[in-house]
C-alpha positions as CSV (number, residue, x, y, z in Angstrom):
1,X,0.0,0.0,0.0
2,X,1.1,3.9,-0.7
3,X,1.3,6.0,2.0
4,X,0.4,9.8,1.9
5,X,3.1,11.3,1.4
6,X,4.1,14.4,4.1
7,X,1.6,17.6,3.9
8,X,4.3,20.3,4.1
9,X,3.2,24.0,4.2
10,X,6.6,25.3,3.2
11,X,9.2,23.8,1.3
12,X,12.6,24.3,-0.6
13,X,15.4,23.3,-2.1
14,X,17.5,24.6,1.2
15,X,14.7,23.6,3.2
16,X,17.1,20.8,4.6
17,X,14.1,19.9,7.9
18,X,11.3,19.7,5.5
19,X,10.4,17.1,2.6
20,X,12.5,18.4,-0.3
21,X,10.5,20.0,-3.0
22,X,8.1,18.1,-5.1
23,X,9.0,16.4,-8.3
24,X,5.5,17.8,-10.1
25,X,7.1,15.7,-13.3
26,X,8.0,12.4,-11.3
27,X,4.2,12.8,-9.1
28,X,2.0,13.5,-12.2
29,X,0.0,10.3,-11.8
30,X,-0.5,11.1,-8.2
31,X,-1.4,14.6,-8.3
32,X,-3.9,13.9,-11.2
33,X,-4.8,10.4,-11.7
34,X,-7.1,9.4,-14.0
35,X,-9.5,7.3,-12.7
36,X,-11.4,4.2,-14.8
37,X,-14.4,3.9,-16.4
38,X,-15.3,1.3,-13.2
39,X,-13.9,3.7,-10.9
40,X,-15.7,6.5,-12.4
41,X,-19.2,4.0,-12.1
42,X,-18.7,3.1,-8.1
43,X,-18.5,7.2,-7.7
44,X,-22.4,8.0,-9.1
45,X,-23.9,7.5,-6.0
46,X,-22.1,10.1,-3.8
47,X,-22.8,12.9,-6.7
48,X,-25.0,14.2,-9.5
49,X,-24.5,14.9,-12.9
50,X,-24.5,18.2,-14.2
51,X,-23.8,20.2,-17.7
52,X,-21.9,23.0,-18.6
53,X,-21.5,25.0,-22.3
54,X,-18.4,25.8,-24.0
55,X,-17.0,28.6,-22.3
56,X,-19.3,28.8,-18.8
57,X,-17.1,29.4,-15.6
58,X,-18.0,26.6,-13.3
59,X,-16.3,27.7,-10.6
60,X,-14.6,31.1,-9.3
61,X,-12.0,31.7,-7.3
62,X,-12.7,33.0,-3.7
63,X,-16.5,32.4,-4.1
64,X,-17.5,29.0,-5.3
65,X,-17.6,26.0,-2.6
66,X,-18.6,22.8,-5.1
67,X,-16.8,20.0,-3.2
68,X,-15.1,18.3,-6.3
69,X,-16.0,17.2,-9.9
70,X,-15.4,14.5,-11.6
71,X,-15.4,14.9,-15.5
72,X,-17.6,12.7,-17.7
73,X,-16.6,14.4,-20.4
74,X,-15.8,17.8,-22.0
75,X,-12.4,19.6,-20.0
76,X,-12.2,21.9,-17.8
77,X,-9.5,24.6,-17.6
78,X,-7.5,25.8,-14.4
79,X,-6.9,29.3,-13.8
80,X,-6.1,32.1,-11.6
81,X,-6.3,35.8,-10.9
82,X,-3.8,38.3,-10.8
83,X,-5.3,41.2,-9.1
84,X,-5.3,43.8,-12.6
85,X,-9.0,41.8,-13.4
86,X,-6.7,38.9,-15.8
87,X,-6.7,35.5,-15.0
88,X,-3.1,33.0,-16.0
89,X,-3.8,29.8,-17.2
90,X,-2.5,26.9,-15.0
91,X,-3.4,23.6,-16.1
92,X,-6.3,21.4,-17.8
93,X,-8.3,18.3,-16.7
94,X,-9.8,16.3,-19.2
95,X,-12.4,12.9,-19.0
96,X,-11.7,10.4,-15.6
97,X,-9.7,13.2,-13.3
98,X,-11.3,15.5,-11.2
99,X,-11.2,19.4,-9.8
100,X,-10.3,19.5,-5.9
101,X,-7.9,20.1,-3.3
102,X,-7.7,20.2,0.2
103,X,-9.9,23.0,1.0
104,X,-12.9,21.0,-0.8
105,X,-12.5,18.4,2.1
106,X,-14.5,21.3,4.3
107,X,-16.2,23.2,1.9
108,X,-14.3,26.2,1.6
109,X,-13.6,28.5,-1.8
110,X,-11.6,27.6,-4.6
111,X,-8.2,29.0,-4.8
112,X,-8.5,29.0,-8.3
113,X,-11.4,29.2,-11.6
114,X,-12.4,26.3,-14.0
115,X,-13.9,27.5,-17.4
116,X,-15.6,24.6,-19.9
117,X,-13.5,23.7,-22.7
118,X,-16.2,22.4,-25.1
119,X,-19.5,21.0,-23.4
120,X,-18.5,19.5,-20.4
121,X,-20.2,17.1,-18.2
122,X,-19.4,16.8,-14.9
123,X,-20.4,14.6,-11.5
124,X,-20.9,17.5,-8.7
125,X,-19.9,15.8,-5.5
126,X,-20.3,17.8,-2.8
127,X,-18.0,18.2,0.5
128,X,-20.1,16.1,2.4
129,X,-20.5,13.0,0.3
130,X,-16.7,13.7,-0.4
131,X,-15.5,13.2,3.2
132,X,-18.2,10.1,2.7
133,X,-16.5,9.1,-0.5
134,X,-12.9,9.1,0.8
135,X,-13.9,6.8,4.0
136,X,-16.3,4.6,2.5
137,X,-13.8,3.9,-0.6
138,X,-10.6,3.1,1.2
139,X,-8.3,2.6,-1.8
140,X,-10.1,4.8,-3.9
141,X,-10.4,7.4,-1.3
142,X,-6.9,7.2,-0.1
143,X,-5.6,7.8,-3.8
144,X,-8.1,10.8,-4.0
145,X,-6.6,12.2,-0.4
146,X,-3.5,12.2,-1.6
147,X,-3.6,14.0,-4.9
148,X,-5.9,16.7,-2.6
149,X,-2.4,17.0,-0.5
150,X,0.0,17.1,-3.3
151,X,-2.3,19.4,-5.6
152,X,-1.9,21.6,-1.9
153,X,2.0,21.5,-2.2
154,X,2.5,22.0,-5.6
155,X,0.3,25.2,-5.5
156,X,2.4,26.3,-2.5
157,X,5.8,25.3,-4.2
158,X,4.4,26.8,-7.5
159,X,3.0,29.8,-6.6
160,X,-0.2,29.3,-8.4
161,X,-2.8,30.0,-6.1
162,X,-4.3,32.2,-2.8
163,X,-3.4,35.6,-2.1
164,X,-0.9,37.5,-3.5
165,X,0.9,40.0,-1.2
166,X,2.7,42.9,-2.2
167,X,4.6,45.3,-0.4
168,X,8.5,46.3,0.0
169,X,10.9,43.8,1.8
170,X,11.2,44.2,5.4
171,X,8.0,45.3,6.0
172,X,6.6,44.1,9.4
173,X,3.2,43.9,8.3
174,X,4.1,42.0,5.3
175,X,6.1,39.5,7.1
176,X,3.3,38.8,10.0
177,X,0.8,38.1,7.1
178,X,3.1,35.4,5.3
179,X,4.1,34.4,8.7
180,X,0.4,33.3,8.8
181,X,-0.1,31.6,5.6
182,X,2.9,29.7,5.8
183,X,1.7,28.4,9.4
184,X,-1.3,27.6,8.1
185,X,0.2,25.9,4.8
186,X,-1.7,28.1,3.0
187,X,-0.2,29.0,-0.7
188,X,0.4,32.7,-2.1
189,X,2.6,34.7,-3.6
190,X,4.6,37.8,-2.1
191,X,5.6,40.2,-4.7
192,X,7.9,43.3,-4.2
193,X,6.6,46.7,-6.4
194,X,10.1,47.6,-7.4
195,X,11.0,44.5,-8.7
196,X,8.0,43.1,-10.3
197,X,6.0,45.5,-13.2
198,X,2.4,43.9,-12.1
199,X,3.0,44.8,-8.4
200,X,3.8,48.2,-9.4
201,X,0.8,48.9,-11.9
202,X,-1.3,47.3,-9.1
203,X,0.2,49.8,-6.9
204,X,0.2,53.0,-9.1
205,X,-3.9,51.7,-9.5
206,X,-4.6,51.7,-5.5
207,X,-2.1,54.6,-4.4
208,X,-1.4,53.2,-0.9
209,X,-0.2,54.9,1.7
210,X,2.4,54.2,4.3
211,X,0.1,52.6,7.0
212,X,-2.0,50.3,3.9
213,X,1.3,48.0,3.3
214,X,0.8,45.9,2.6
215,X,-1.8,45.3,-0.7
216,X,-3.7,41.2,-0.8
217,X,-5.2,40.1,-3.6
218,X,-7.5,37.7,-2.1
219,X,-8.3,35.0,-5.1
220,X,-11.5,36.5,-6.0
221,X,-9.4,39.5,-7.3
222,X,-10.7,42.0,-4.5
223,X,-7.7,44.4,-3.2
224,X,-7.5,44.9,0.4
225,X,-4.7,47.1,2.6
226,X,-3.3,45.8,5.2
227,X,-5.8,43.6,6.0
228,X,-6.1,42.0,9.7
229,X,-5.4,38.2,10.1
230,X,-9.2,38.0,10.4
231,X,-10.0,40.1,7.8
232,X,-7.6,37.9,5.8
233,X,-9.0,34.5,7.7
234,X,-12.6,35.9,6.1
235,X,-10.9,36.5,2.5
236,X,-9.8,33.0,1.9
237,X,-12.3,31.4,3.9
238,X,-10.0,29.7,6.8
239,X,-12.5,31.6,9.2
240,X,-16.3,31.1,8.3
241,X,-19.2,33.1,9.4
242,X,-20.4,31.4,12.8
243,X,-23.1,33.6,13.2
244,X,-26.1,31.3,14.3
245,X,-23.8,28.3,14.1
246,X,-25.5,25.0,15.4
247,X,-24.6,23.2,19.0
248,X,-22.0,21.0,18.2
249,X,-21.7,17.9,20.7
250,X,-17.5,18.9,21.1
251,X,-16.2,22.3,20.9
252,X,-12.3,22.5,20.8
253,X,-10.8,25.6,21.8
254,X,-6.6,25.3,20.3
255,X,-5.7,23.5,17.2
256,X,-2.1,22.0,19.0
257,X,-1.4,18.7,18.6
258,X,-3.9,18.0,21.5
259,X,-7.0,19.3,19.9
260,X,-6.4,18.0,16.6
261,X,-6.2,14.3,18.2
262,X,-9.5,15.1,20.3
263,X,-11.4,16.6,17.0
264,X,-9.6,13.3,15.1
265,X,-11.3,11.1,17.4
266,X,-14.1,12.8,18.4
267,X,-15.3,13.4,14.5
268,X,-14.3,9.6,13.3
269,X,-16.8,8.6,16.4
270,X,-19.4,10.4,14.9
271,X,-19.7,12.9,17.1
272,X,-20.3,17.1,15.8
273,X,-16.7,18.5,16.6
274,X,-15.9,22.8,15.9
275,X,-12.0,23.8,16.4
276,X,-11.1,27.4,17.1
277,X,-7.9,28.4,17.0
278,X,-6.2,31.7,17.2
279,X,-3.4,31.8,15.1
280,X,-2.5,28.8,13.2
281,X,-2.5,24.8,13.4
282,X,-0.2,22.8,15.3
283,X,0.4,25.6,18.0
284,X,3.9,25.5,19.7
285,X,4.7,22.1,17.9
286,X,3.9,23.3,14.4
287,X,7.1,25.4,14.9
288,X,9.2,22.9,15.7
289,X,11.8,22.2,12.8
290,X,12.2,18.5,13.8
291,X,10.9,16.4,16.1
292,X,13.0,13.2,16.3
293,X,11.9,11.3,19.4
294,X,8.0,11.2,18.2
295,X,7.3,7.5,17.9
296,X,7.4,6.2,14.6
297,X,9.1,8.8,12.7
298,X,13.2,7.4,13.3
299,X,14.3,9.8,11.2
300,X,12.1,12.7,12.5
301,X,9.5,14.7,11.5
302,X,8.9,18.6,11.1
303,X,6.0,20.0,13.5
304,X,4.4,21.8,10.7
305,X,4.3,18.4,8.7
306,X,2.8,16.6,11.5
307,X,0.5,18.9,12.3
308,X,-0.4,19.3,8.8
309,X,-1.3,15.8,8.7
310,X,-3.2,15.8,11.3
311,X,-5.4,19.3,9.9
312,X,-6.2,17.2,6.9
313,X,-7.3,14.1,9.0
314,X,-9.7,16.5,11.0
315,X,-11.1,17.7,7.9
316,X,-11.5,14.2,6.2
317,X,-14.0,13.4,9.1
318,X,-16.0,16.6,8.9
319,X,-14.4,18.7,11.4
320,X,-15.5,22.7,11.2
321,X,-12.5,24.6,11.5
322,X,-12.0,28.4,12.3
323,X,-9.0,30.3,11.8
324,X,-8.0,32.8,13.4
325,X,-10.9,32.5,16.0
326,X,-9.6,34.0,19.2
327,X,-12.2,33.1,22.5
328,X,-12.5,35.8,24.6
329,X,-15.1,34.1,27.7
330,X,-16.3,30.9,28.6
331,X,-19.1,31.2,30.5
332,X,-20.7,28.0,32.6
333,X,-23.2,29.0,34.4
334,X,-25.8,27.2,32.1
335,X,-25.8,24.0,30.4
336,X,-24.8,23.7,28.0
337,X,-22.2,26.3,28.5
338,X,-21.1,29.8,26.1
339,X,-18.5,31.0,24.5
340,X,-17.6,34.5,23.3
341,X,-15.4,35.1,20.5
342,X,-13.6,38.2,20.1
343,X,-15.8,39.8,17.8
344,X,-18.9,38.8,19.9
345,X,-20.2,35.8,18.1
346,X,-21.9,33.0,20.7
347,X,-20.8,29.8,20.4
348,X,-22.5,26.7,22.3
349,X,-21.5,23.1,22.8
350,X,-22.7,20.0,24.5
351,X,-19.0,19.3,26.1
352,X,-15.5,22.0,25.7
353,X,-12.0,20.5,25.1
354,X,-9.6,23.5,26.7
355,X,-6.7,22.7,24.3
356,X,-5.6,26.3,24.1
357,X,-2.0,25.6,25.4
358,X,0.3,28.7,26.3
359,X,1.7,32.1,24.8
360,X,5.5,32.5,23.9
361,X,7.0,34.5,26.6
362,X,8.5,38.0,26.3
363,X,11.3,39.3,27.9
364,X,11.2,43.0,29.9
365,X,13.5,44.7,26.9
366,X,12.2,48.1,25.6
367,X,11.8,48.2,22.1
368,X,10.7,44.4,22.3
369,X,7.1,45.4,20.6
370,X,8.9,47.6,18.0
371,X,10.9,44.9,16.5
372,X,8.8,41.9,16.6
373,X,8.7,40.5,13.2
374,X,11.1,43.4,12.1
375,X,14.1,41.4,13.7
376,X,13.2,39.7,16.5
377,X,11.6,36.5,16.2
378,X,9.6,33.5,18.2
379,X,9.8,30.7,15.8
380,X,12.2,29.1,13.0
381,X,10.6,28.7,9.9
382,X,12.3,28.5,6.3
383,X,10.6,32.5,5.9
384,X,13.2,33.2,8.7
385,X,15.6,31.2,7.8
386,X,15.8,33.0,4.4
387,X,16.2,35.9,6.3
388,X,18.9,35.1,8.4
389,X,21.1,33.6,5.5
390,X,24.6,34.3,6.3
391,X,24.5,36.2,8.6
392,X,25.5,35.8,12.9
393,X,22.0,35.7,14.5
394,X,21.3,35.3,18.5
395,X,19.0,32.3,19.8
396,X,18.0,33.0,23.6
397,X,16.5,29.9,25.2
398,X,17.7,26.5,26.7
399,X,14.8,24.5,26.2
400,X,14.0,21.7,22.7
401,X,12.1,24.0,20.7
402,X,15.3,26.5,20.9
403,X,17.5,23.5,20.5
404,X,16.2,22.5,17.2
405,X,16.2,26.0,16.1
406,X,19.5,26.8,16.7
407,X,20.6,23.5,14.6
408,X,17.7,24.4,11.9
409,X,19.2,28.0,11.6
410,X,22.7,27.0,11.8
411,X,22.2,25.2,8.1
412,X,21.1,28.8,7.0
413,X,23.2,31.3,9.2
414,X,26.5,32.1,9.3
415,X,26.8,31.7,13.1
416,X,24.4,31.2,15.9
417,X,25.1,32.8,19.0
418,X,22.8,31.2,21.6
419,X,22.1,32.6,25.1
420,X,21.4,31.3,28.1
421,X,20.8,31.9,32.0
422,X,22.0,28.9,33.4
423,X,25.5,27.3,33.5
424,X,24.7,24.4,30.8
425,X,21.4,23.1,28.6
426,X,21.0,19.4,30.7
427,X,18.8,20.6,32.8
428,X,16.3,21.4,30.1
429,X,17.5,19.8,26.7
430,X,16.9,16.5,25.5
431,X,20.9,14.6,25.5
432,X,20.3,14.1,21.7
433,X,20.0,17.6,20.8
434,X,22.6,18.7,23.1
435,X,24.8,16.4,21.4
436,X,24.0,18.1,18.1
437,X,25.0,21.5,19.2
438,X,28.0,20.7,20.5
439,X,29.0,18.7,16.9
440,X,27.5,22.0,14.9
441,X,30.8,24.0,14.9
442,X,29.3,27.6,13.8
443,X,26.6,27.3,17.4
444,X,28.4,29.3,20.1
445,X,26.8,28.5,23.3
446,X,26.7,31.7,26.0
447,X,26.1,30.2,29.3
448,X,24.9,32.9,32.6
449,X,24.2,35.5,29.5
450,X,21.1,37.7,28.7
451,X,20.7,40.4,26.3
452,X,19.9,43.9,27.6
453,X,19.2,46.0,25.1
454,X,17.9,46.3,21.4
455,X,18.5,49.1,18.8
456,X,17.8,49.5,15.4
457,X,15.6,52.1,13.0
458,X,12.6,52.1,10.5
459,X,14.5,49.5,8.8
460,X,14.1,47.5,12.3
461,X,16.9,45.8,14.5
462,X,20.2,46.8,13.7
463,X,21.6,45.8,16.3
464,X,21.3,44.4,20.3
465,X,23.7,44.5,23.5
466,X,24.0,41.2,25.8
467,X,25.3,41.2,29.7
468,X,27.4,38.2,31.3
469,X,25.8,38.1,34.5
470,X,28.2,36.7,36.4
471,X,30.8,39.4,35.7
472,X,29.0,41.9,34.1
473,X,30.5,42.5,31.3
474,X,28.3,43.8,28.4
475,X,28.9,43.1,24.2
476,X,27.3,45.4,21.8
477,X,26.7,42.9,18.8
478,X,25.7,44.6,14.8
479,X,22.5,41.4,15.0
480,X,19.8,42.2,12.9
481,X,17.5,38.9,13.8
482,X,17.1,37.6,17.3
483,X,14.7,34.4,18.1
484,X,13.1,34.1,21.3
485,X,12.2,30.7,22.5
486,X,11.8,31.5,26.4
487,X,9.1,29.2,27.5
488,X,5.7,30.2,27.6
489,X,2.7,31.0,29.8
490,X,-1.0,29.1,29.7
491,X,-3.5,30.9,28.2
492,X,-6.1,30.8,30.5
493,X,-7.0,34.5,31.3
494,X,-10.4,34.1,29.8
495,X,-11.3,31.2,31.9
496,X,-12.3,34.2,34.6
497,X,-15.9,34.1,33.9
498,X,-16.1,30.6,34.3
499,X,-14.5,29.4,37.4
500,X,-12.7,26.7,35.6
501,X,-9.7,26.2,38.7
502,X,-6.0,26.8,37.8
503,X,-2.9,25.9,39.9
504,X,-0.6,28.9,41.3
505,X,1.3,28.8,38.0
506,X,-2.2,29.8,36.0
507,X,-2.5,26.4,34.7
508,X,-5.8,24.0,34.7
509,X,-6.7,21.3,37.1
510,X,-8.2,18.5,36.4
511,X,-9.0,15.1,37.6
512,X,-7.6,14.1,41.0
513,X,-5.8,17.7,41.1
514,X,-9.3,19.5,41.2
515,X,-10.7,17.0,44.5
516,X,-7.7,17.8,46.0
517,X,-7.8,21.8,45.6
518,X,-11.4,21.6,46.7
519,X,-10.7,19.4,49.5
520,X,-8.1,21.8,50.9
521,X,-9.9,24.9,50.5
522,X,-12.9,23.2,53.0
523,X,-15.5,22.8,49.8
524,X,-17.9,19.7,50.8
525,X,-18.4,16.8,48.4
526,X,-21.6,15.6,47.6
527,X,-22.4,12.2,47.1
528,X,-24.9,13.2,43.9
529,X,-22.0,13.8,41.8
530,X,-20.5,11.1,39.8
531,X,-16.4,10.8,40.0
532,X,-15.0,13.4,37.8
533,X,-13.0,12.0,35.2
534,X,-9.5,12.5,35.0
535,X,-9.1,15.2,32.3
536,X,-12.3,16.9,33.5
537,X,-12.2,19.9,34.9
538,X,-13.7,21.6,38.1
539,X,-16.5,23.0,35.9
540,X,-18.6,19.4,35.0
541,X,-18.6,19.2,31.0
542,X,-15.1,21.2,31.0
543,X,-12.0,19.1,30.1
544,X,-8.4,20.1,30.0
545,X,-5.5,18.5,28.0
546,X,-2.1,19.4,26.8
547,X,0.4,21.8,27.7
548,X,-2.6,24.2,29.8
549,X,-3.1,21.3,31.9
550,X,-1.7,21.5,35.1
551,X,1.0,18.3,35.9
552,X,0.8,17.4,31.8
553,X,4.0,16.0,30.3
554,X,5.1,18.8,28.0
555,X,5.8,16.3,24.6
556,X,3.8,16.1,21.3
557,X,3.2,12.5,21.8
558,X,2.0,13.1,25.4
559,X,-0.7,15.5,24.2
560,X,-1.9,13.4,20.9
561,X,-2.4,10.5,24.0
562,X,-4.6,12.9,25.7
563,X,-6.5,14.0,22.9
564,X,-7.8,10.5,22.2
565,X,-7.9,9.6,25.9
566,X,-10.4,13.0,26.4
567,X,-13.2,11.6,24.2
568,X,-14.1,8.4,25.8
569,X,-14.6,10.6,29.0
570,X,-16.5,12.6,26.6
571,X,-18.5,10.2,25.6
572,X,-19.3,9.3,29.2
573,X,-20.1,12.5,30.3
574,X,-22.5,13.1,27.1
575,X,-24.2,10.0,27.7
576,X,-25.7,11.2,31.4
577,X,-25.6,15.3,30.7
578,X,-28.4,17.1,31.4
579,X,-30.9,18.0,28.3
580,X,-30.9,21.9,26.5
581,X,-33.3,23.7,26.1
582,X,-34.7,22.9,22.8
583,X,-33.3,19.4,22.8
C-alpha cells in the first residue's frame, strides 16, 4: 500500500528539515490520476451529474464551494487571478480526473477558476459526500486524499494559487501576514513593487499609503490594505461566518497537537466537533523544525508536517474549523455552557476540550514590541531562515524547541550565538540535541548571559547589547534577527468568567488535582455527583488537555495521547448530561 506522502506547508530546495521539493514531473500520476471507467461508475452514487457550455465558468476563485467534480466528459481549464481583473492559465483536466484540493474536504472556496472547454459534463460531489467518499472507498479514497495534498504542495511550491501580497521587503506587516499563511500551509505569492512590473501597476492603480502596506489580492481578485489576520481568515475562507452556528456535541478551543487528536477522534466517532484556533494549526509544535523522538518517525518529523497531517485528517471526518478565532469568555453558568469570540459571536456546545495551550513569553526589553517581526523572532521557519542567511544571529532559550532552532538555523546562518541563564542546557534539553550542538561547529553556546538592550531604526533591529551576569560585562553585537524561545505562559486568562480552577502557575486542574484543591480549600463533596474523570475539569462538561493542563507532560506524543484519551470521557459525560433547552 502507498502512504500519503508528508503535507508540508513550506518547502525548498534549502529547506534541509522539511520534505524536499516536489518532483511535479515524477508525481503526475498522483497529483492527477485518472481514474477508470469502473472507478468512475462506483462514484455515481455520492454525486450528480451536471452540464456546462463551452466557455461557462464553473467555478470562481474566492466564491465557489462545489466540493469536487469528476469529469464525464468535455475539459475543464484551471486558472487564476492576478489582481489587474486577468486570469493565468495553469493547467487542464480532461475525461476520468477530477477538480479538488484540500480545502474542498471542508467546503471552503476555490483557490482557483475552471472554465468549460467544449460541453462539459461533470459529476458535482459535494463536501459532504466527499469526506463520505474518501472513508467509504478506502483505496479509492486514499488515492483521491492524496492528490488533494499534493495538488496543496504544488500550489504552495508553484505559486499558483491564494493571495498574492505585495509590499516592499522588510516590511513588518508584510512579514506577520506570510508568517500566517505559511503556518497555516496556506499557498500565495509575495511580490515586491520595485521588482516586479504587475505589483507596481497594481500599486500606481490603489495609491497606498504608508500605513496600507501591505496590498492582498484575495483569489476572487478584490484588493484589500493591510488587511487583519481575520479580515484575511474571512478573505480565503479559513475563518467562516459562525453567526447562528449550530450546537456541536465537542467544541475545541486550540488546534495544537492535543486538539487536533481530540477533534480526530471525536469526528471519526461520529460525534459534531468545531476547532477554534487563534493563530495557526499545530500551536507551539507546528514550529518545531524536527521532532525526532515522536514514535514512529526514526528519522524525525517537522512540527508543521505533523501537524499538517493531522489538519487534513480532522477535515476528512468533517471537522469545522476556524481560523483565526480568538475566545474571549467561557461562560458556565448554564448548560450547555457559552462561548464568546472576540468579535462577539456565541458559540454553544454540548462538552468543551480547553486545548488552548500557552503564549511565547517575552522578555522586559524596551523596544521588544517595536521589533517583533522586524528582527526579533519567536519561531524558526524556512521564511526566517531565508532571512537570516549568512549572517550571525542570537537564539536566547535553553529548552528543545530553541535546540532544534538553533541547529535548523545554523544550516542557514553564518553563526548562531545562543544565550542562556544557566551554567549548561542538561537541565532542560533532550541529551540528543545537546549532542548536536556541541558537533555543529558555527553554534556558540553563551552560558549565565542575557541580552539587555535592542537598537535599530525604520528599517528594524540593527543591532542588540548582551550582559554576562556573572561578571557583568556587556557586548554590543551589529544582529539584525534575534529568536526568542523563552518558554511560555498558559493561556487561560479568559477562563475568569467561568470558574474553571488553575494551579498557582495559572494552569488548569483537572482530575484528582481538582478534588484535592477543593478538599483543601474546606468545599464539601456531595455524594450526587458522579467521579469526575481524570481530564475533567472543576466546571462538570469542561475538560483540559495538553500543555494548559496543570501536571501534563510537555511532549507532542504526550498531548496526541490525551486527545484520544479526552473523548471516551467525553462520551461518558454526554451519555448522562443534562438536556438543552430545545433538545
Amino acid at each position: 500500500m502507498h502512504s500519503v506522502p508528508e503535507f508540508v506547508p513550506e518547502s525548498s530546495p534549502e529547506d534541509a528539515v522539511q520534505a524536499p521539493t516536489l518532483d511535479l514531473h515524477a508525481r503526475r500520476q498522483q497529483i492527477s490520476p485518472v481514474l477508470t471507467a469502473a472507478e468512475m461508475g462506483r462514484l455515481q452514487r455520492f454525486g450528480n451529474a451536471c452540464c456546462f457550455r463551452d466557455g461557462a465558468l464553473m467555478f470562481a476563485a474566492g466564491s465557489s464551494s462545489f466540493g469536487m467534480l469528476l469529469l464525464l466528459s468535455g475539459r475543464i481549464a484551471i486558472s487564476r487571478n492576478d489582481g489587474l481583473g486577468r486570469t493565468a492559465p495553469l493547467a487542464e483536466h480532461g475525461p476520468g480526473e477530477f477538480t479538488a484540493e484540500v480545502a474542498q474536504l471542508s467546503g471552503r472556496p476555490a483557490l482557483v477558476n475552471g472554465h468549460a472547454v467544449g460541453n462539459v459534463e461533470v459529476l458535482v460531489i459535494s463536501p459532504e459526500a466527499l469526506r463520505a467518499l474518501v472513508v467509504a472507498e478506502a483505496e479509492l479514497g486514499e488515492r483521491i486524499v492524496r492528490a488533494l495534498i499534493l495538488r496543496r504542495i504544488a500550489l504552495i511550491e508553484t505559486r499558483s494559487g491564494g493571495p498574492v501580497l505585495i509590499g516592499p521587503a522588510g516590511d513588518g506587516a508584510l512579514f506577520h501576514l506570510q508568517s500566517f499563511l505559511s503556518a497555516n500551509g496556506h499557498p500565495h505569492t509575495v511580490l515586491a513593487p520595485d521588482a516586479d512590473a504587475c505589483a507596481a501597476a497594481l500599486v500606481a492603480r490603489h495609491r497606498p499609503a504608508p500605513a496600507d502596506w501591505p496590498l492582498v489580492v484575495c483569489p476572487d481578485g478584490s484588493v484589500k490594505k493591510n488587511p487583519s489576520l481575520v479580515e484575511l481568515g474571512r478573505c480565503l475562507g479559513l475563518l467562516p461566518d459562525l453567526r447562528g452556528a449550530r450546537q456541536f456535541d465537542v467544541l475545541v478551543v486550540g488546534a495544537g497537537p492535543a486538539g487536533l487528536a481530540t477533534a480526530v477522534y471525536a469526528a471519526s466517532e461520529g460525534l459534531s466537533v468545531l476547532v477554534l484556533e487563534q493563530r495557526a494549526y499545530g500551536g507551539q509544535a507546528g514550529a518545531s523544525a524536527r521532532i525526532e523522538n515522536y514514535l514512529g518517525f526514526p528519522t524525525g518529523i517537522s512540527g508543521r508536517a505533523l501537524a499538517g497531517r493531522a489538519y487534513v485528517q480532522a477535515q476528512k471526518f468533517g471537522v469545522e474549523i476556524a481560523i483565526p478565532a480568538s475566545a474571549a469568555r467561557l461562560l458556565c453558568d448554564t448548560y450547555p455552557p457559552r462561548l464568546s469570540l472576540g468579535d462577539g459571536t456565541e458559540l454553544r456546545a454540548r462538552s468543551v476540550v480547553l486545548a488552548c495551550g500557552a503564549r511565547y513569553r517575552r522578555p522586559a526589553l524596551a523596544r521588544l514590541a517595536e521589533f517583533e517581526g522586524r528582527g526579533v523572532y519567536y519561531g524558526a521557519s524556512p521564511i526566517e531562515a531565508q532571512l537570516c542567511r549568512e549572517q550571525e544571529v542570537v537564539l536566547v532559550g535553553g529548552g528543545n524547541s530553541a535546540g532544534q532552532a538553533a541547529v535548523f538555523l545554523a544550516g542557514h546562518a553564518a553563526r548562531v550565538h545562543m544565550l542562556i541563564r544557566g551554567d549548561g542546557l542538561a537541565a532542560s534539553m533532550s541529551n540528543y540535541l545537546i549532542e548536536r550542538i556541541a558537533a555543529t561547529p558555527n553554534i556558540v553556546l553563551h552560558t549565565h548571559t542575557e541580552i539587555v538592550a535592542l537598537e535599530g531604526d525604520e528599517n528594524g533591529l540593527a543591532s542588540l547589547r548582551w550582559r554576562e551576569r556573572r561578571g557583568g560585562l556587556e557586548q554590543e553585537r551589529p544582529v539584525r534577527r534575534v529568536f526568542l524561545f523563552l518558554g511560555a505562559d498558559p493561556n487561560t486568562d479568559w477562563l475568569a468568567d467561568c470558574g474553571v480552577g488553575v494551579d498557582e502557575h495559572g494552569f488548569i486542574r483537572t482530575g484528582f488535582d481538582v478534588s484535592r484543591a477543593e478538599c483543601r480549600a474546606g468545599m464539601p463533596y456531595s455524594d450526587e455527583r458522579p467521579p469526575r474523570a481524570a481530564l475533567e475539569t472543576s466546571v462538570a462538561g469542561v475538560f483540559a488537555i495538553g500543555d494548559v493542563r496543570a501536571g501534563s507532560t510537555k511532549r507532542v506524543a504526550a498531548a496526541v495521547g490525551e486527545g484520544a484519551a479526552v473523548v471516551a470521557q467525553i462520551h461518558a459525560f454526554l451519555a448522562n448530561a443534562p438536556r438543552a433547552a430545545g433538545d
